[in-house]
C-alpha positions as CSV (number, residue, x, y, z in Angstrom):
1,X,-15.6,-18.2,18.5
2,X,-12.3,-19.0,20.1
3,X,-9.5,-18.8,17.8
4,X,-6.5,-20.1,19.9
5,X,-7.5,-21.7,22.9
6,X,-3.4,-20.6,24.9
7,X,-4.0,-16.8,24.0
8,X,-8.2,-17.0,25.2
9,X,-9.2,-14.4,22.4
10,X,-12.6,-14.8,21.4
11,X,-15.1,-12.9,18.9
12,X,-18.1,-11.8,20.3
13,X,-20.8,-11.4,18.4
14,X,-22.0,-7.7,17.2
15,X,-25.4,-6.5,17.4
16,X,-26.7,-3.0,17.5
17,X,-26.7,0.4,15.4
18,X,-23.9,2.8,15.3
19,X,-24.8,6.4,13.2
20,X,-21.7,8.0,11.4
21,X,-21.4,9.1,7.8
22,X,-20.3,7.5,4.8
23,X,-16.7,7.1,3.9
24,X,-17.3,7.0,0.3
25,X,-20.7,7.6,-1.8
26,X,-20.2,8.7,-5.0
27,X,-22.3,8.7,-7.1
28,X,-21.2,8.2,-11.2
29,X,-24.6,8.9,-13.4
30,X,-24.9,9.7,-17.1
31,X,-25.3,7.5,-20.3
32,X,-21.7,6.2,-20.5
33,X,-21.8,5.7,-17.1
34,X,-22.3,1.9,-17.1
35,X,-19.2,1.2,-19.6
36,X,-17.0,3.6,-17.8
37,X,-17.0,1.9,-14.6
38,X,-16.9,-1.5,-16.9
39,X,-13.4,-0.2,-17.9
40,X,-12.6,1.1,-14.6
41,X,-13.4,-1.6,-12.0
42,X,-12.2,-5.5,-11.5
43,X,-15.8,-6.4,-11.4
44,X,-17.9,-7.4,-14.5
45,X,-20.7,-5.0,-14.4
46,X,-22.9,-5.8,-17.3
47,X,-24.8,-8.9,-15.7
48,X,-25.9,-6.5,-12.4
49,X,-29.8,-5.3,-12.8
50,X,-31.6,-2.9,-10.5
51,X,-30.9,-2.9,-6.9
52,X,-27.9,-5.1,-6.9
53,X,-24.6,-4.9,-5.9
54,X,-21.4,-6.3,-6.7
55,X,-17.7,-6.2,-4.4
56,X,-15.2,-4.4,-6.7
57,X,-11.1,-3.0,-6.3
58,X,-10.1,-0.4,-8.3
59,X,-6.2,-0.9,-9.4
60,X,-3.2,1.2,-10.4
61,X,-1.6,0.6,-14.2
62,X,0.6,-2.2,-12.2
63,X,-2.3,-3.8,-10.9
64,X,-1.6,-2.2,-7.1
65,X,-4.9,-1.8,-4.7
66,X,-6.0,1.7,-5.1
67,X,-9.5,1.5,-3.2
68,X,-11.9,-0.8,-2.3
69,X,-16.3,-0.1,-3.0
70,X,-19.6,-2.0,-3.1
71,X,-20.7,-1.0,-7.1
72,X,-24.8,-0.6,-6.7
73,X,-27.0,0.0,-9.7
74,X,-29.6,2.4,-9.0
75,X,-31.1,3.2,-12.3
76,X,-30.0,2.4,-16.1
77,X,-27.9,5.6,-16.3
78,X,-26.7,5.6,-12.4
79,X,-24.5,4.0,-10.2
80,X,-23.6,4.2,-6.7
81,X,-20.2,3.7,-5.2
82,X,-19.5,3.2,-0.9
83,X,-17.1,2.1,0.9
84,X,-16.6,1.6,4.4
85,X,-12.4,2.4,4.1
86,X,-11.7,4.0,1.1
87,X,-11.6,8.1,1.0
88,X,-14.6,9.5,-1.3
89,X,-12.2,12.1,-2.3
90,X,-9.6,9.8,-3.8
91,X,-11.8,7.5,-5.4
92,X,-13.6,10.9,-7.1
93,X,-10.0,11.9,-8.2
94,X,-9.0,8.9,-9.6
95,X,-12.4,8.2,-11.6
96,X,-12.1,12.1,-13.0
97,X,-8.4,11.1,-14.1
98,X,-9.6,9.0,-16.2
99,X,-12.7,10.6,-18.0
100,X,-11.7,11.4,-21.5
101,X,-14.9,11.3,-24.1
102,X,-17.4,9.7,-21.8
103,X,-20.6,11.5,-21.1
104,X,-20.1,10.7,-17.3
105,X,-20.9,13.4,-14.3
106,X,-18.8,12.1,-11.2
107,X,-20.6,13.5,-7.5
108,X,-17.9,12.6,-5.1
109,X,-18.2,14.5,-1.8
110,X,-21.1,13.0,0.0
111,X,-22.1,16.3,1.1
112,X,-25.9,16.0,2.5
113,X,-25.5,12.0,3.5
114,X,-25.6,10.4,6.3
115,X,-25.3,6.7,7.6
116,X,-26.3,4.0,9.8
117,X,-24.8,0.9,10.5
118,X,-26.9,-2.1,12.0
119,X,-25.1,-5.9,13.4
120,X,-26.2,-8.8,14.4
121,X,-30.0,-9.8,15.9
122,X,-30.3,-6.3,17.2
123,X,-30.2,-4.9,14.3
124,X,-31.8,-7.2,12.2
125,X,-34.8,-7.1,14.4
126,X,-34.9,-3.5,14.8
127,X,-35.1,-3.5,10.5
128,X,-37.5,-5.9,10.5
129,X,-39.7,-3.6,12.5
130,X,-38.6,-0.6,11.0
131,X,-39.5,-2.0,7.6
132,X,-43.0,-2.9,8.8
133,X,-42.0,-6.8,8.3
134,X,-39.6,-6.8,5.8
135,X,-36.4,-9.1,6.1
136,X,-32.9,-7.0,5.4
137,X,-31.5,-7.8,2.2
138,X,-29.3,-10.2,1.6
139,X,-25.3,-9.9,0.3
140,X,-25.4,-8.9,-3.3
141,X,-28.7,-6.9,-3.1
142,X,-29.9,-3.0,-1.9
143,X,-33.3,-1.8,-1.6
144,X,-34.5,1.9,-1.8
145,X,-35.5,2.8,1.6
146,X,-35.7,6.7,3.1
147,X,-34.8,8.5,0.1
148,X,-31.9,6.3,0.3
149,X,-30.7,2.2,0.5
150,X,-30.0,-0.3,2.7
151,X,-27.4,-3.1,1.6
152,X,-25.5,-5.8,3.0
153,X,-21.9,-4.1,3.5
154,X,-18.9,-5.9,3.4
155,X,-17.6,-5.6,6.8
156,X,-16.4,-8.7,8.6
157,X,-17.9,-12.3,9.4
158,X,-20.7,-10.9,11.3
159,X,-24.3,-9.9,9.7
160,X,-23.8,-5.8,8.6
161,X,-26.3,-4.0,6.9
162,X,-25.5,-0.2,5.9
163,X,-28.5,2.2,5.3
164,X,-27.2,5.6,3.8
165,X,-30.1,8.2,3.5
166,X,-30.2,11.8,3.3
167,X,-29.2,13.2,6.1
168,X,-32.5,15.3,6.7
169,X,-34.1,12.0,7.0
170,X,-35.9,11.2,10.4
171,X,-34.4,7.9,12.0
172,X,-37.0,5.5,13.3
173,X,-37.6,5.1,17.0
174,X,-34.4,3.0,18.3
175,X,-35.9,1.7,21.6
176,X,-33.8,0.2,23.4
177,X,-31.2,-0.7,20.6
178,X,-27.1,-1.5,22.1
179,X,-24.5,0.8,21.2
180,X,-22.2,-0.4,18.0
181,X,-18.8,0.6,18.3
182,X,-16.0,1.5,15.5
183,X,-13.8,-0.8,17.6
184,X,-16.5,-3.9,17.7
185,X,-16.4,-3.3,14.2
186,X,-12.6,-3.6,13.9
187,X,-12.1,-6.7,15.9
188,X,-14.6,-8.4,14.0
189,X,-13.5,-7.5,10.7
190,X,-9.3,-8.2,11.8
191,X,-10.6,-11.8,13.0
192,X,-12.3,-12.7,9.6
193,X,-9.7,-11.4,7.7
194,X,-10.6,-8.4,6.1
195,X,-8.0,-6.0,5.3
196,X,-9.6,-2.4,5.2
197,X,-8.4,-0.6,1.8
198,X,-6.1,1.2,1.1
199,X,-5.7,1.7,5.3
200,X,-4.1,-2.0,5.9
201,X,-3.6,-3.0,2.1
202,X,-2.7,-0.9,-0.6
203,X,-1.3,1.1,-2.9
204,X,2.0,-1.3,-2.7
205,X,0.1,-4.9,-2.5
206,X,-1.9,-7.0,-5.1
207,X,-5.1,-8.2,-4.5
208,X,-3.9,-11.9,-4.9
209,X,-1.9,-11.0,-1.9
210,X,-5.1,-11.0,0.1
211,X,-6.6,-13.7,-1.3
212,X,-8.9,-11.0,-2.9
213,X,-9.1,-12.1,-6.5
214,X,-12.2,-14.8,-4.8
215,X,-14.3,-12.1,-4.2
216,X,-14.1,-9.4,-6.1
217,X,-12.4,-9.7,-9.8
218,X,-13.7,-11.2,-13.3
219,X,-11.2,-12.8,-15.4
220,X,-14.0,-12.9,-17.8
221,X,-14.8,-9.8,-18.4
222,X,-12.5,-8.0,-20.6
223,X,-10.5,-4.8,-20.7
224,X,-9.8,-2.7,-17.3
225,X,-7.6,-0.6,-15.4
226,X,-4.5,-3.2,-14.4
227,X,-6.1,-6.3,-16.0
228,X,-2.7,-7.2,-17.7
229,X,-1.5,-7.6,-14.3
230,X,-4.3,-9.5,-13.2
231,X,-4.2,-12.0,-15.9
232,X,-0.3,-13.1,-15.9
233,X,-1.2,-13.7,-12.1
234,X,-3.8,-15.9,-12.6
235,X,-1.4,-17.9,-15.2
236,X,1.5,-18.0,-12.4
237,X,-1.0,-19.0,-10.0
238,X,0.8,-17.7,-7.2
239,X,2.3,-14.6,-5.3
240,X,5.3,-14.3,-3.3
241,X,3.8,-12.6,-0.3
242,X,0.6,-13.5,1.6
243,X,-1.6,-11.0,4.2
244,X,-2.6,-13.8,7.0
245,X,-4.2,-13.3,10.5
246,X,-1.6,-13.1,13.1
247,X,-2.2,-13.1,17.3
248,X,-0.5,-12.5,20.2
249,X,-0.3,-12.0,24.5
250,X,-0.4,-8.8,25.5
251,X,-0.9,-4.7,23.7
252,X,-1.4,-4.7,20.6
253,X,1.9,-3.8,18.9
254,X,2.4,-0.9,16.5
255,X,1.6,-1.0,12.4
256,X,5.1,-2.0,10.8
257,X,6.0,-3.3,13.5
258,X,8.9,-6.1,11.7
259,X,7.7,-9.8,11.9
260,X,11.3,-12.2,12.1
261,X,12.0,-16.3,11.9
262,X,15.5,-17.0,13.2
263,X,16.5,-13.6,13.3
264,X,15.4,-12.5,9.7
265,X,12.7,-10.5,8.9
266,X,10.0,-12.1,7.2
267,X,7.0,-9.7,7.3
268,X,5.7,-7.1,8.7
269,X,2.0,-6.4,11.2
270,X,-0.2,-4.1,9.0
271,X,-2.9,-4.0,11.8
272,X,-3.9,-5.1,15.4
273,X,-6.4,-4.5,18.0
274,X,-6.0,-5.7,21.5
275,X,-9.2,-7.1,23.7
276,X,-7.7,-7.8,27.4
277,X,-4.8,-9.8,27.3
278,X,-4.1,-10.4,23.9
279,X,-4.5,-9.0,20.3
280,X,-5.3,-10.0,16.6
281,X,-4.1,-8.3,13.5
282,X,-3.2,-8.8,10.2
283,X,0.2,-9.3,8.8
284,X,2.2,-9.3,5.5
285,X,4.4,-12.4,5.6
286,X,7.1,-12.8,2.7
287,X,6.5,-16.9,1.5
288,X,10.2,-17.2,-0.2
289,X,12.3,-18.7,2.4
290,X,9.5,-18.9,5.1
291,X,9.6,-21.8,7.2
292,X,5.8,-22.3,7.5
293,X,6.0,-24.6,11.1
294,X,9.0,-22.6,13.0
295,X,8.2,-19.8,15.4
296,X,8.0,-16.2,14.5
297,X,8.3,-13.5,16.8
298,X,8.0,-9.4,16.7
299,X,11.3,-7.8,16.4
300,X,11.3,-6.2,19.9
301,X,9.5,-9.4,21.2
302,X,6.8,-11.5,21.9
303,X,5.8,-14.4,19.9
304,X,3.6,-14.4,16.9
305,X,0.5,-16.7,16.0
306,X,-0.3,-17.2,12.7
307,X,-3.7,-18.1,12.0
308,X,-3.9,-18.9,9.0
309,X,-0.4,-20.6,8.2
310,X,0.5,-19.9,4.1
């Protein structure tokens, strides 16, 4: 995938298996479990049976991005939360801050977990054999597999599957299988788009700002943490600041780093990775005032390539 053919960056495709641990697993279990997280999350919960998943935020009073997780059922009375960005540790916090009445234990550290992460044909085919035939599942589905389960993470535009098991638990012979990288994973993820939470996009942004609200909140479903917000937003129908993919020649330049048309500032880089001679991040560009087909260049130079022009 070439995405601008004067800077020559390309994607190239991920396959392999990279062993780490989880960032978050928590694990919420009891039998108010199900309409706590209801009230908690931007997702609507109450359609999702056995063994699926569903991509949800959870938001601040003022609707700001607190954390990011992949909601899995596991049984009636317990749910699993991971994320590949967001702290275990905060999310544990700000789940307990909000237990009042509900007959709810919360098991936020993770201790005893452990994780692999499989891309592309590589590690599709290694599943496959793995799982004595069996195809990985698809986005929106886990499967119990090792004392633990394998889903379809949300990670980038690339095919990622993360298997988090006990950590005690024997990994099947790898062969021959490549080497994934943490940076692989980052380039992929900056050129589809994906902000990683609260890292990149945060505490400070709304999730319309990220074009967010498509994939991961319910305007249907009722009461939750920030939902006011949420719902005058979807009335305006618009936000006055927009997180876009941005490119350049050269190092990758610093987080922060100021964005400015015609000498004044009109964003700001939240990320960026460099492959060779250039880089692709992810910016934060301010749409009052923006003149969407002028240049924009970092403030201690080089010119800017918006990708996706707001």
């Amino acid at each position: 995938m070439l995405l601008d053919k004067n800077l020559n960056i390309s994607v190239k495709p991920l396959s392999g298996m990279l062993e780490g641990v989880p960032t978050a697993w928590v694990r919420v279990a009891g039998p108010d479990a199900a309409g706590f997280l209801q009230g908690q999350c931007t997702q609507d919960l109450r359609s999702l049976r056995l063994g699926e998943t569903a991509f949800a935020l959870w938001l601040t009073l003022k609707g700001k991005v607190m954390g990011e997780t992949l909601v899995l059922k596991a049984e009636s009375d317990v749910w699993w939360l991971w994320s590949a960005h967001t702290p275990g540790a905060a999310l544990g916090a700000r789940l307990e801050e909000f237990v009042i009445a509900d007959d709810v234990a919360i098991e936020a550290g993770g201790v005893g977990w452990a994780q692999l992460t499989l891309a592309g044909a590589a590690g599709e085919a290694w599943l496959r054999l793995a799982r004595e035939g069996r195809e990985p599942p698809p986005t929106g589905l886990a499967e119990a597999w090792g004392g633990g389960w394998l889903f379809a993470g949300r990670r980038g535009q690339m095919s990622v599957w993360d298997w988090v098991r006990p950590d005690r638990q024997d990994i099947p012979d790898k062969g021959d299988m490549p080497v994934l990288t943490e940076q692989g994973l980052r380039w992929d993820r900056l050129a589809a788009g994906v902000p990683a939470i609260p890292g990149e996009f945060g505490s400070g942004d709304l999730p319309q700002e990220a074009g967010l609200e498509e994939v991961a909140i319910s305007f249907t479903k009722g009461c939750y943490l920030g939902q006011e917000v949420m719902a005058r937003l979807q009335a305006m129908g618009q936000v006055r600041r927009r997180l876009v993919r941005v490119a350049g020649a050269g190092a990758a330049p610093d987080a922060g780093a100021a964005l400015l048309q015609a000498g004044r500032r009109v964003g700001e880089l939240r990320a960026a990775d460099s492959d060779g001679g250039a880089w692709i991040g992810l910016a934060m560009l301010n749409l009052l005032g923006l003149d969407t087909a002028a240049e924009i260049g970092l403030a201690g130079g080089g010119a800017v390539f918006v990708i996706d022009r707001p």
